[in-house]
C-alpha positions, -999 to +999 in steps of 0.1 A: -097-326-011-085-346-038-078-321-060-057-295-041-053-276-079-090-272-087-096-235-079-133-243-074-125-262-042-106-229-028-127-202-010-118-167-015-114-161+023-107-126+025-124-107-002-104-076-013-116-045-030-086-037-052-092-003-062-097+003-023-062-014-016-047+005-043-061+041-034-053+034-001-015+021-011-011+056-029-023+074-004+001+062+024+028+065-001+020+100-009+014+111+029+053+095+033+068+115+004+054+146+017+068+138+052+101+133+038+099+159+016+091+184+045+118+165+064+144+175+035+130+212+034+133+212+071+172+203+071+183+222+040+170+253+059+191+247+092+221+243+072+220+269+052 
């Protein structure tokens, strides 16, 4: 490789779908708000 900065010489290894990735990233998030959410629901009603 002479030219290690020529980004035709570099294979994209690991295609990604980004809207997958994203949806995904949103999803976990939202699924871990919820948790802590219930979480804080959960402990506000035992000390009250």
């Amino acid at each position: 490789m002479d030219n290690v900065r020529d980004p035709r010489l570099h294979v994209n290894e690991e295609p990604r779908d980004d809207f997958q990735d994203t949806a995904m990233g949103f999803t976990v998030m939202f699924g871990f708000m919820v948790v802590v959410f219930a979480a804080a629901v959960i402990v506000k009603a035992i000390i009250s």
